[in-house]
N, C-alpha and C positions, 0 to 999 in steps of 0.2 A: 504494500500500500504506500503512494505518496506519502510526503509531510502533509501533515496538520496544524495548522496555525491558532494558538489558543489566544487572543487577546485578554489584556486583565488575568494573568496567568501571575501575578501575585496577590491573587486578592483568595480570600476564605475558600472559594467553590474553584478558582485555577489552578490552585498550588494540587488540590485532590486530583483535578482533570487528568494535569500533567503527570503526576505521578501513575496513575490508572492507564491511562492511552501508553506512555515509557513500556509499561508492565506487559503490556499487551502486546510490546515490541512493535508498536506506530512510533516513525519518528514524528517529532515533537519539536516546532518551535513556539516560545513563548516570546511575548510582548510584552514590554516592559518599560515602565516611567522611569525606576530606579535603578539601583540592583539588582542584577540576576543571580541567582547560584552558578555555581563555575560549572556544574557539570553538564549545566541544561542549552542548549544548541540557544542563543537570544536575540531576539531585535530590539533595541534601543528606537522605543517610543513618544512622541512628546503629548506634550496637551489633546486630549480629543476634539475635533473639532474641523470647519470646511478645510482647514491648509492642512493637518496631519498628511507626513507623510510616509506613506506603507509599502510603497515596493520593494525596498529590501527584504520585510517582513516577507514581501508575501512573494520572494524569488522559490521556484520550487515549490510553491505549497499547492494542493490538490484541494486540500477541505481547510476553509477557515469555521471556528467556532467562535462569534461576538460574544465573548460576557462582561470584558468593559465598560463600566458606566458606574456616575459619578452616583453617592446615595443620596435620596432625595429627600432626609430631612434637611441638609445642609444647604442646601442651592438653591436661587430663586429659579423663575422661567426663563429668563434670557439665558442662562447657564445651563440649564438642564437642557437646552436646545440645541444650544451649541454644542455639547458632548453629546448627547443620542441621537439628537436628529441630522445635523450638518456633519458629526464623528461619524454616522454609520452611513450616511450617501458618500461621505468622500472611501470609506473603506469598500463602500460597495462597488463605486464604479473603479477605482482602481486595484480591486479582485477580479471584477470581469479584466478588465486589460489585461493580467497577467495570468489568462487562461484558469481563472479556479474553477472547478466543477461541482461544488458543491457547500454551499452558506447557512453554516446555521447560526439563524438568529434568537437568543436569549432574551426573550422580553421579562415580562409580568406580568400576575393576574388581575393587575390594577391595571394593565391596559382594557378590561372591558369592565371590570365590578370592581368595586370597592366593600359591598356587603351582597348577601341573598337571604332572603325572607321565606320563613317558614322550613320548610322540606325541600325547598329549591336546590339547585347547584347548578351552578355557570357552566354554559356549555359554548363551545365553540362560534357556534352560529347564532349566538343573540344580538342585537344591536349593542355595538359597543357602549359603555358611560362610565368615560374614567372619570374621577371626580376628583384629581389634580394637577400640576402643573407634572409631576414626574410621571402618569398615567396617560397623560396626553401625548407626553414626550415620547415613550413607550409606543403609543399606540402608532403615530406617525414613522418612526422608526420602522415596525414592522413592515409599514403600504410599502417604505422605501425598497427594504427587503426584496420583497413579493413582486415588487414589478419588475426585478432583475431573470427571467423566468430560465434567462440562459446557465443562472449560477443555480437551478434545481432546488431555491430558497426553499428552508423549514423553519417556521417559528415554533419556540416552545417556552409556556407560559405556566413557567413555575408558582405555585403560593410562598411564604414562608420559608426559608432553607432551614432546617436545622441542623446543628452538630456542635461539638464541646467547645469550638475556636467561634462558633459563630458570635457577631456582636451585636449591636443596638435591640430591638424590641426583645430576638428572645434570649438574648444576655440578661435583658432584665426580667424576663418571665424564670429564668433560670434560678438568678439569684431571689426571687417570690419566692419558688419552691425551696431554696434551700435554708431562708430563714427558718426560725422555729414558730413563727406567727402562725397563730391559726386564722385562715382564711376564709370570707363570708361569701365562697360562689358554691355552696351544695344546692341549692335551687336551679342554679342558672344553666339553661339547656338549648344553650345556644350549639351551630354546627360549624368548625373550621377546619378546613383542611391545610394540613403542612405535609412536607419534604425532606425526610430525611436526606442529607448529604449524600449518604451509600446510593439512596434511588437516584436522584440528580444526576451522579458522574453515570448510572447505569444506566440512567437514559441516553445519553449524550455520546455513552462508546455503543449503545447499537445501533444507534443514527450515522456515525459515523462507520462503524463496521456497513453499514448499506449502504453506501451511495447512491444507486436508483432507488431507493424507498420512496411513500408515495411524500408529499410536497406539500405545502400550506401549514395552515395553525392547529398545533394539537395545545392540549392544556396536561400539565403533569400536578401528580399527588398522590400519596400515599392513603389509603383506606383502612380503615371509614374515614369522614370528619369527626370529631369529638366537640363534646364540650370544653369550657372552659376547665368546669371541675373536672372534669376526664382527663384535659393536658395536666394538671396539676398532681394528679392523684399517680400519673404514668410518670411525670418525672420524678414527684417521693420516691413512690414504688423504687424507680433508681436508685436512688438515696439512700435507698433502706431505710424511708420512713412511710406512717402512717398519711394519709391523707392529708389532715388534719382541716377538714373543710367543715363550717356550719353554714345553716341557714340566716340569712341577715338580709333580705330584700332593698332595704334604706340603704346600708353600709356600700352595698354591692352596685348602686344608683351612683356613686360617686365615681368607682373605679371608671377608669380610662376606657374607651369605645368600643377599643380591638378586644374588650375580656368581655365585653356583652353581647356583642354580635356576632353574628353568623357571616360565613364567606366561606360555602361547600364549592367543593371545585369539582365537576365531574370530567375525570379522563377514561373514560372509555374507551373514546375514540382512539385516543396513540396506542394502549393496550390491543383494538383489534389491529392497528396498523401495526404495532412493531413487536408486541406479543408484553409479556406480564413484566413490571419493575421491582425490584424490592421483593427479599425476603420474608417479611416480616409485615405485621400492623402496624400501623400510624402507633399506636400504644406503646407495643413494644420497643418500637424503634425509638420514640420520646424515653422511653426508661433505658435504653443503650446508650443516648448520650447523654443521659443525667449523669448514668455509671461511669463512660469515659472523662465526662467534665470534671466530676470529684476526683478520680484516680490524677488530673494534671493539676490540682486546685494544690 
C-alpha cells in the first residue's frame, strides 16, 4: 500500500492513528506544527489555512486522512474558518494535484446536531443544524470535501472521543467521576453517544485498508448511547468505585447542558458499509479508560 498522510498527527487521536496504521506496516507520514519524533517519516506544517503549504506533505502519498483542526472552544469564527474551511480547500485541491486517490475527511457530529430528543438519533440524511461557529465550520469543510469526487472523498462524523490522554469536556467528566462527591444524575435519562479511541483508529484503518469503499458521510459511535448516570457509573465501575449517584432533580437543573441532554448518534450505516467497530460497549469501553486513566494518574 502507498503512504498515508495523517495531518494533526500530534494531537490525542494522531499520535494512536500513526502508531496503528506503522503497526499495520502502512507507511506513514505525519504533519506537523512542531516537533516530530525522530522515528516517524515528517512534514513540517505551518498554520492551517488558504496559503498552507502541502506538497511536500503530500509527495508520494496515496491516502490523506484530515484530522487537523483547531478546538472550538478556543477560536472565534473568523479563525475557525480559516483553519477548517480555507485549511481543508487548500489541502484538498493540492491533494488532487499531486494524484491522491483517496480523502478522508474527519468532521463532527456537531456538523449536523448538537442535541436529539427523545428516542431519536442522528442519522446521516437529516437536514443539517449545527448550532455553532465550529459546527458550521465542520459542516462547510465537509461540501469542500465531497465535491472533490476524483479524490473518492469519505467523511466520518465522530461524537465525543474518549481515552485516558483525552482532554477538555471528558477530562472533566473524568475527573467528576473520580472525585469522591456523590453525584445528583440517578434520575437523568438522557441518551449520548461517545467513541472510544480503540473504535476511532479502527474505523479509520478499515477505510483506509479499502480504498474503493463506498464514499460520502457515515456517522461513527460506539453502542448503545447511555445516560448521563450510565457514563458515570461505567467510568466508577473503572475506578473500582461504586456509583455513587442520587436523585436531586433541582441540583441536576444546574449542571452544564452536555450532562442533561441527549445526542444518540446512529451509525449503522458505516457498520453495513465497512462491517462492525469496536470490541466492546460504549460501557465497557468508558470503564477501560477510567482503568487506563488511573493506572497513568
Amino acid at each position: 500500500m502507498a503512504r498515508v498522510l495523517i495531518t494533526g498527527a500530534s494531537g490525542f487521536i494522531g499520535c494512536a492513528l500513526v502508531a496503528a496504521l506503522r503497526a499495520d506496516g502502512i507507511a506513514v507520514r505525519g504533519a506537523y506544527r512542531g516537533a516530530a519524533p525522530a522515528d516517524i517519516d515528517a512534514a513540517p506544517v505551518g498554520a492551517l489555512g488558504r496559503e498552507t503549504d502541502w506538497r511536500a506533505a503530500l509527495e508520494d502519498v496515496d491516502t490523506v486522512v484530515h484530522l487537523a483542526s483547531p478546538a472550538h472552544a478556543r477560536f472565534d469564527e473568523p479563525a475557525l474558518r480559516e483553519a477548517i474551511v480555507d485549511g481543508t480547500s487548500a489541502l484538498v485541491d493540492q491533494a488532487q494535484k499531486a494524484g491522491v486517490k483517496r480523502f478522508i475527511q474527519i468532521s463532527s457530529i456537531k456538523a449536523i446536531a448538537v442535541r436529539t430528543e427523545g428516542t431519536q438519533a442522528v442519522r446521516e440524511g437529516q437536514a443539517p443544524e449545527p448550532a455553532d461557529a465550529y459546527g458550521r465550520a465542520k459542516l462547510a469543510a465537509e461540501a469542500i470535501a465531497l465535491a472533490h469526487a476524483e479524490l473518492n472523498p469519505i467523511v466520518l462524523r465522530p461524537p465525543l472521543v474518549h481515552g485516558p490522554e483525552a482532554k477538555a469536556n471528558f477530562a472533566l467528566l473524568l475527573r467528576l467521576a473520580a472525585s469522591p462527591t456523590p453525584l445528583p444524575f440517578a434520575h437523568v435519562r438522557n441518551r449520548r453517544s461517545v467513541l472510544a479511541l480503540s473504535s476511532f483508529v479502527d474505523a479509520v484503518r478499515t477505510v483506509v485498508r479499502r480504498p474503493e469503499g463506498p464514499n460520502g458521510v457515515f456517522h461513527l459511535a460506539d453502542q448503545p448511547a447511555l445516560s448521563t448516570a450510565e457514563m458515570i457509573a461505567a467510568l466508577r465501575r473503572g475506578l473500582g468505585r461504586p456509583p455513587g449517584l442520587f436523585r436531586a432533580p433541582v441540583l441536576a437543573a444546574l449542571a452544564p447542558a452536555v450532562l442533561r441532554e441527549s445526542l444518540a448518534v446512529d451509525d449503522s450505516a458505516f457498520r453495513a458499509a465497512y462491517g462492525e467497530i469496536g470490541a466492546q460497549d460504549s460501557a465497557a469501553l468508558l470503564s477501560e479508560t477510567a482503568r487506563a486513566w488511573m493506572a497513568r494518574a
